[in-house]
C-alpha positions as CSV (number, residue, x, y, z in Angstrom):
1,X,17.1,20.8,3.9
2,X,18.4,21.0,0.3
3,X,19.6,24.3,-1.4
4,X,17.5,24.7,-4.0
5,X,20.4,26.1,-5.7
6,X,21.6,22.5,-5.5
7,X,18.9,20.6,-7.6
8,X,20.0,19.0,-9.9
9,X,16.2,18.9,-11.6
10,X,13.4,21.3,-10.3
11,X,10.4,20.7,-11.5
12,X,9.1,16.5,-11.7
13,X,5.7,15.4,-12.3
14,X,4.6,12.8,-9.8
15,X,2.6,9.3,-10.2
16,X,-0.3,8.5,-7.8
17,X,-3.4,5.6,-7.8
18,X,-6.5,7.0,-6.6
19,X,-6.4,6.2,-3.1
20,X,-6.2,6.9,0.3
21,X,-2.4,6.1,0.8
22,X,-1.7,9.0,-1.8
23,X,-2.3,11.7,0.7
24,X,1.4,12.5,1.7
25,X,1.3,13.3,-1.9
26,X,-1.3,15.5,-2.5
27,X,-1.0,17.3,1.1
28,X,2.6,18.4,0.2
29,X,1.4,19.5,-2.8
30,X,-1.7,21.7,-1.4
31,X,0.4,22.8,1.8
32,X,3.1,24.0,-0.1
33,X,5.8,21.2,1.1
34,X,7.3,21.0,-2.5
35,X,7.6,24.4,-3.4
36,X,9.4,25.0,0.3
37,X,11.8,22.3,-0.9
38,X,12.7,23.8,-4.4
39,X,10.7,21.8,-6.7
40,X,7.9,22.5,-9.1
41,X,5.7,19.5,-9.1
42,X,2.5,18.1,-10.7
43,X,0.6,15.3,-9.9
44,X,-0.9,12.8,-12.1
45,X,-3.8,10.2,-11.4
46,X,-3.0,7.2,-13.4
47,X,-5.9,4.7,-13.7
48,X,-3.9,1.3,-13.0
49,X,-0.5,0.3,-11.0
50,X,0.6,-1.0,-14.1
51,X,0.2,2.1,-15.9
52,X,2.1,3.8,-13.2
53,X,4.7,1.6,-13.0
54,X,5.3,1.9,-17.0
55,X,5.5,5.7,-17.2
56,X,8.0,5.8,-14.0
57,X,10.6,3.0,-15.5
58,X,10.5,4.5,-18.8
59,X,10.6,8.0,-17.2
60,X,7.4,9.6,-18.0
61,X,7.3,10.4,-14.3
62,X,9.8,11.1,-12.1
63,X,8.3,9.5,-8.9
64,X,5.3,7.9,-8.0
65,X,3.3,6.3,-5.1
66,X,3.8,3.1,-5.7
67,X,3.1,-0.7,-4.5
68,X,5.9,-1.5,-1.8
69,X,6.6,-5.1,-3.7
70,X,6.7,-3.4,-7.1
71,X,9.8,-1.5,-5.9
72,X,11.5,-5.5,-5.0
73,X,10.0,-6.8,-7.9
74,X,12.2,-4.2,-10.0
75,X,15.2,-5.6,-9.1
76,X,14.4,-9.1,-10.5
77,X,14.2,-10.1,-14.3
78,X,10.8,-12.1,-14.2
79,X,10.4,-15.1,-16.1
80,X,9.9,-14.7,-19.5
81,X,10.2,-10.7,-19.3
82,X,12.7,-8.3,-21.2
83,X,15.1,-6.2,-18.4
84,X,13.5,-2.7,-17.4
85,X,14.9,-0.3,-15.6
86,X,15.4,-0.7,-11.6
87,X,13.1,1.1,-9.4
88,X,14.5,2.1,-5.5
89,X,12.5,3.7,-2.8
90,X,13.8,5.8,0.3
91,X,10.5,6.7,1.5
92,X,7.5,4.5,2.8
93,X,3.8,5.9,2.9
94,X,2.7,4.6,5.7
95,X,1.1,1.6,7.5
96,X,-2.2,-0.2,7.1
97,X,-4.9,0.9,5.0
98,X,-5.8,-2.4,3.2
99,X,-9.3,-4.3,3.9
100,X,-11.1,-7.2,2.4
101,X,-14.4,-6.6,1.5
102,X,-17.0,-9.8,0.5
103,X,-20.1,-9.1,-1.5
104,X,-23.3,-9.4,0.1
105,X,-24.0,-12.7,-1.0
106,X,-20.9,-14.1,0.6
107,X,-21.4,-12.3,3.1
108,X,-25.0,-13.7,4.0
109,X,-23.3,-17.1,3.6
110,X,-21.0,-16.5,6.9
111,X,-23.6,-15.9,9.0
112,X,-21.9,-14.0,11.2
113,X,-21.4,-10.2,11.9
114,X,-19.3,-8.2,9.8
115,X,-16.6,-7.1,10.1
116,X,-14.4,-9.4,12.6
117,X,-11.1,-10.9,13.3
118,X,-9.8,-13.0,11.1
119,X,-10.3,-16.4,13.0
120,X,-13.8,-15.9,12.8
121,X,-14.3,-15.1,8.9
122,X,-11.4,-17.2,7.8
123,X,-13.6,-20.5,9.7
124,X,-16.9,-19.1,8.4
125,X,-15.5,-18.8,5.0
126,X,-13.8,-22.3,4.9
127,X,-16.9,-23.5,5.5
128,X,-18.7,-22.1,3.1
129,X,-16.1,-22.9,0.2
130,X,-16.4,-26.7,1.5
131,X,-20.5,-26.2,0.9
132,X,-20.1,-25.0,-2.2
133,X,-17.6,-27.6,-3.1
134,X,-20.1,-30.5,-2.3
135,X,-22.4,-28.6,-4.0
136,X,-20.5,-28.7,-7.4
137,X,-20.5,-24.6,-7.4
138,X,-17.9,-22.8,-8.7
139,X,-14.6,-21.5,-7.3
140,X,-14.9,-18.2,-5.4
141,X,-13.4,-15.5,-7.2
142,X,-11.5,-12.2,-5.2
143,X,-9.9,-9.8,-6.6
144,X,-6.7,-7.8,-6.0
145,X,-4.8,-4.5,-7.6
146,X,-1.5,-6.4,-9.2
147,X,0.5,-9.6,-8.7
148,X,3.5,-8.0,-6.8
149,X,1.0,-5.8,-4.1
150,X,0.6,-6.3,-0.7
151,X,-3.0,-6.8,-1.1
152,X,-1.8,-9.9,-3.0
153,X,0.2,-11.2,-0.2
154,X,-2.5,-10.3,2.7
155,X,-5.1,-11.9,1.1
156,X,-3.0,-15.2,0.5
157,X,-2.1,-15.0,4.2
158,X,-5.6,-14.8,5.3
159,X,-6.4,-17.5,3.5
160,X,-3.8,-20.2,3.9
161,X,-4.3,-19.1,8.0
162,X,-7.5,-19.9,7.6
163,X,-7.4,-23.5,6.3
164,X,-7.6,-22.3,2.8
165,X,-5.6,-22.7,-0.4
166,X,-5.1,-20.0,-2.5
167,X,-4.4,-21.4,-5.6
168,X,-6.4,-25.1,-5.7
169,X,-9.6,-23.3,-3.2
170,X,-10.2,-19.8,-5.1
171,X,-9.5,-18.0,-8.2
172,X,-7.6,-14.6,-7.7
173,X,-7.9,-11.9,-10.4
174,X,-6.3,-8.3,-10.8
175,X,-8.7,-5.7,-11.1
176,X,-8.0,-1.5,-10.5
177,X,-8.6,-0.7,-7.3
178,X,-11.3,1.8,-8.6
179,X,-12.7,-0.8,-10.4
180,X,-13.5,-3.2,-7.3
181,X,-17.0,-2.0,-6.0
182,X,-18.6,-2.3,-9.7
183,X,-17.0,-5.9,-10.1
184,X,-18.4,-7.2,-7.0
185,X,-22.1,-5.5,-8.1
186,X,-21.7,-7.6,-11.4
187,X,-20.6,-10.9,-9.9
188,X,-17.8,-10.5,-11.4
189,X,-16.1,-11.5,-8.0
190,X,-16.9,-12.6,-4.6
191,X,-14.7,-10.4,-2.9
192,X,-11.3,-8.5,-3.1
193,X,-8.3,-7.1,-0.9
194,X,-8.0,-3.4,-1.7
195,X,-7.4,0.0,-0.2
196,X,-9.5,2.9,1.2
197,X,-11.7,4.2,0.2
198,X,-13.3,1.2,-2.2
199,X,-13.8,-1.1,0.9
200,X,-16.0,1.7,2.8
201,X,-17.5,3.2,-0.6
202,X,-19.0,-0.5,-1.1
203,X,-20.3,-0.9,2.8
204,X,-21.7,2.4,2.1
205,X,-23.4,1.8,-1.5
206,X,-24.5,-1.6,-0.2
207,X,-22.2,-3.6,-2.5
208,X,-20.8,-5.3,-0.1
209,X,-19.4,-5.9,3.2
210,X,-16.1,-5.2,4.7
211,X,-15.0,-8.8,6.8
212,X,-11.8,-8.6,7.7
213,X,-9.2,-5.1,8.3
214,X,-5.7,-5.3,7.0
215,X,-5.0,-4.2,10.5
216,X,-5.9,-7.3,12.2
217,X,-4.1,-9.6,9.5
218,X,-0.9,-8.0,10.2
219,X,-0.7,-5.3,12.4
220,X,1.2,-2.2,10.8
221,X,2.0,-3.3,7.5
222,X,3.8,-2.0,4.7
223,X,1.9,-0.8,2.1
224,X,3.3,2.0,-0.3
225,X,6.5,3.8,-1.0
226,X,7.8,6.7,-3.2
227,X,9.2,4.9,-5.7
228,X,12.1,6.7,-8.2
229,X,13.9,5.1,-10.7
230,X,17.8,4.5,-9.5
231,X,19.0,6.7,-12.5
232,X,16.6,9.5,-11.1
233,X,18.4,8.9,-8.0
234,X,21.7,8.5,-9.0
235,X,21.6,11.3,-11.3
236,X,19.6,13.8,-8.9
237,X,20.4,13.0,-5.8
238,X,19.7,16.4,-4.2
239,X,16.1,16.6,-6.3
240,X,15.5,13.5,-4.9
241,X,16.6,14.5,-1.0
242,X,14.5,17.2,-1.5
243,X,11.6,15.2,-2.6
244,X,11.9,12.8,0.1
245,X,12.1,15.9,2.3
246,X,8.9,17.4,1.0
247,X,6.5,14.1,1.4
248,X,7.9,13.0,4.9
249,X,6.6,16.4,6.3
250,X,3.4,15.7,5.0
251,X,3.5,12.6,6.4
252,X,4.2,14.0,9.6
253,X,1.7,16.7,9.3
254,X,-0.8,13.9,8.1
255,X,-0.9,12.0,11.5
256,X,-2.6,14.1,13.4
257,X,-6.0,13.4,13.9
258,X,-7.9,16.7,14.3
259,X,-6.5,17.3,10.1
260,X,-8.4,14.5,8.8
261,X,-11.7,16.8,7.5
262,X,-9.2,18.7,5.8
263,X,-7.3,15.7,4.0
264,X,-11.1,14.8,2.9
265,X,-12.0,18.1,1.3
266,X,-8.6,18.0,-0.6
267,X,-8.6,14.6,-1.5
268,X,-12.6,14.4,-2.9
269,X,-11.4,17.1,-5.5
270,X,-11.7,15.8,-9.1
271,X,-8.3,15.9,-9.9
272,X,-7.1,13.5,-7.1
273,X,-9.7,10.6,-5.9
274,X,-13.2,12.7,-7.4
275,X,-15.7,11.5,-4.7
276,X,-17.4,12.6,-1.2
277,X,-15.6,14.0,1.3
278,X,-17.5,12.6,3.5
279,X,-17.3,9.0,2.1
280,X,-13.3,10.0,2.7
281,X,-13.8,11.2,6.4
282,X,-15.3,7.5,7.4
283,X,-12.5,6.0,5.8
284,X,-9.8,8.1,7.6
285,X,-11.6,7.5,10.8
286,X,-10.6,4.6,13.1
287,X,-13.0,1.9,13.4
288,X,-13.3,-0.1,16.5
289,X,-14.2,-3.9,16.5
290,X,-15.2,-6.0,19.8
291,X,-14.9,-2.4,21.4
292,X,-10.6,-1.7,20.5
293,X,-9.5,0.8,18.0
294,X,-8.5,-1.3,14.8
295,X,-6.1,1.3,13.1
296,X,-6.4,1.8,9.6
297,X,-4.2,4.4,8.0
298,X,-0.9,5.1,10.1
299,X,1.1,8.1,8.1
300,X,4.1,8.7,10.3
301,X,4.3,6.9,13.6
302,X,6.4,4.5,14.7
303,X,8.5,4.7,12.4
304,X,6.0,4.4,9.3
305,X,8.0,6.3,6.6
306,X,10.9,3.9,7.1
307,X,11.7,1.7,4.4
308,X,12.7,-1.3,7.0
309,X,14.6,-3.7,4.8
310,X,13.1,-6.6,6.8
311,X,9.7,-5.7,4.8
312,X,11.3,-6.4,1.8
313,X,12.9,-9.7,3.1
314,X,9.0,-10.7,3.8
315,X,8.3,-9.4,0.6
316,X,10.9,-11.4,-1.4
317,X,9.4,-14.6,0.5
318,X,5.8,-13.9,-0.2
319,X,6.6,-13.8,-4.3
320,X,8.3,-17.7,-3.7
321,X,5.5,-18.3,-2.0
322,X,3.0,-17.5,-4.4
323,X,5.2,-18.9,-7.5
324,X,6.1,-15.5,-8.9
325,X,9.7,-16.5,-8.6
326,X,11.3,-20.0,-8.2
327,X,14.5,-19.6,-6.3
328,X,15.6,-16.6,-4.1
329,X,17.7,-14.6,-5.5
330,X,21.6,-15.2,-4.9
331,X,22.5,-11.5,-4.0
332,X,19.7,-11.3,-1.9
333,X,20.3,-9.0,0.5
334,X,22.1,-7.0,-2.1
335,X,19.3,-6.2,-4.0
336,X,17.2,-5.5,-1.2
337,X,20.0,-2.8,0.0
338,X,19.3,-1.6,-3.6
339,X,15.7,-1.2,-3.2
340,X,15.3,-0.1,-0.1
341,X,17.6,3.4,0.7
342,X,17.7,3.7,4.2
343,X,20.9,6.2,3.9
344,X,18.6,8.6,2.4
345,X,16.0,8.2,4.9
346,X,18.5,8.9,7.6
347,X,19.9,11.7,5.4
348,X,16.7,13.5,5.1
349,X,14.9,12.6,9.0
350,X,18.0,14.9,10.4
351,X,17.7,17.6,8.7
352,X,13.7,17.6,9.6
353,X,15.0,17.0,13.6
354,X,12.9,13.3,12.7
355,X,14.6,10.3,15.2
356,X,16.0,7.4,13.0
357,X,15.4,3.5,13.3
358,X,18.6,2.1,15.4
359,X,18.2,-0.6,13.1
360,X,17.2,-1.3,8.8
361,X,15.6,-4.4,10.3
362,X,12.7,-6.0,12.6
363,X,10.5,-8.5,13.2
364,X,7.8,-8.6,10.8
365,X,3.9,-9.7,11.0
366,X,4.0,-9.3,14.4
367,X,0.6,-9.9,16.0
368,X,0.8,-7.5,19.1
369,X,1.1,-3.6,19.7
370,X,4.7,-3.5,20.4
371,X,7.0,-1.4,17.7
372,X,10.6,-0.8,17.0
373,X,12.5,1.5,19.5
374,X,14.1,4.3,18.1
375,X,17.5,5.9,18.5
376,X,17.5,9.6,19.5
């Protein structure tokens, strides 16, 4: 662990999105992790991903939970956009968490029951688009949290797997992910790709139906990271250690199961996702579909905190995929070595007695339960 003599910056105040995947968070806040690493720290609910993002590269914040692609994204100058500062993460959040969730209309237009694999939806929704396009109906609409998000890059998966083209077959929109349920009440859209708990707050207010789990799409995938700014951790490298240090014990602490009606009372508080804990508690749980355990949330194991460079690699092919960049970049696994810190991981797992990867890389989208081996 860090002296705390040795920081080079003690107290930072900390980004999050209201959402599940912000636990590690807020538990190392309410469990003390931060002060037990040297820092002062306050957390702040921002409304959008893009106003996060803008308050961490300009340095408003310090750190941030943040949207694994934004952190890739950083390291590009986009088309048509001025340079910002780079962001770098050493820390992932976790696995899974990510559903996609069809209002009840749609839903009723399936005909089958909800939710299921994503064979089964992806054939029952093709068909439905193909009805409506004979009908001369409009273009579904879904909606997703930001361009560069994995929510993004699930839900184009889904669909192209399931016969359907993302950009000529629907119309995909960026909402908040708070803003979701409401937007699918309205009509606004037909359905979106978003995190817990706005896919079980809309089963439960009847808004809509959750189809498919981000589970069984790609089984254990990345989702969200600590992001820093490469000055913060350039400049404070043992602030930053220590913050690393402080959020991967609460990710450790976050994985076991019999916590989870705790992580709900703290998390319904108005200051962090202001709703029901036991809205919360549903969405921690593990739901089962034809009768096996479809995971939603994985905090810690296998490896989940790791920020496996071959993520970003699938990352980096999922924006030239969807036209958000038109060549891979030259330096490419340069600036993914950037982004992703796996030194610091490494750094920070042996002082907590935490096993390391053998490896920064693995295979990726992997549809089975097997998971990378770890060194001692």
């Amino acid at each position: 662990m860090t002296d705390p003599a040795k920081l080079e910056k003690r107290t930072l105040n900390l980004g999050f999105v209201p959402l599940l995947d912000a636990a590690p968070l807020i538990v190392a806040h309410e469990l003390g992790f931060f002060r037990d690493a040297g820092l002062t720290v306050t957390l702040q609910r921002e409304a959008s991903w893009a106003s996060l993002r803008d308050k961490l590269v300009f340095g408003l914040l310090d750190g941030a939970h943040i949207l694994a692609p934004m952190v890739v994204a950083s390291q590009m100058r986009m088309p048509g956009s001025r340079p910002l500062p780079k962001l770098t993460t050493a820390l992932a959040l976790g696995y899974n968490g990510n559903a996609i969730t069809l209002s009840n209309t749609l839903a009723g237009e399936l005909a089958i029951d909800l939710p299921a694999r994503p064979g089964p939806v992806g054939r029952a929704l093709h068909t439905a688009i193909e009805r409506r396009r004979a009908a001369g109906q409009a273009r579904l609409v879904f909606g997703t949290v930001y361009p560069f998000s994995m929510h993004t890059y699930l839900l184009r998966l889904f669909l192209k797997e399931s016969g359907i083209d993302p950009e000529a077959d629907v119309d995909i929109r960026v909402l908040p992910p708070q803003a979701m349920i409401d937007a699918l009440r309205r009509g606004d859209i037909d359905g979106y790709c978003v995190g817990e708990p706005w896919n079980t707050g809309a089963d439960r207010l009847d808004a809509g139906r959750i189809a498919v789990l981000g589970y069984d799409i790609w089984q254990n995938a990345p989702e969200k990271v600590l992001g820093v700014s490469e000055a913060f951790a350039r400049e404070a490298p043992n602030s930053h250690r220590a913050l690393v240090s402080a959020v991967l014990r609460a990710c450790q602490w976050l994985d076991e199961p019999d916590r989870i009606a705790s992580v709900a009372h703290w998390l319904s508080r108005p200051q962090y996702l202001d709703c029901s804990s036991d809205l919360l508690l549903t969405a921690l749980q593990t739901p089962w579909i034809d009768g096996l355990p479809r995971w939603r949330k994985q905090y810690f194991h296998y490896a989940a905190t790791f920020p496996w460079r071959s993520q970003a690699e699938w990352m980096l092919d999922q924006m030239l995929d969807a036209g958000q960049i038109q060549t891979l970049p030259g330096d490419r696994r340069a600036l993914i070595e950037r982004a992703y810190d796996t030194a610091t991981w490494r750094e920070v797992a042996q002082t907590l007695a935490i096993p390391s990867p053998t490896e920064d890389d693995k295979p990726e989208n992997a549809r089975d339960d097997r998971h990378p081996i770890l060194g001692g």
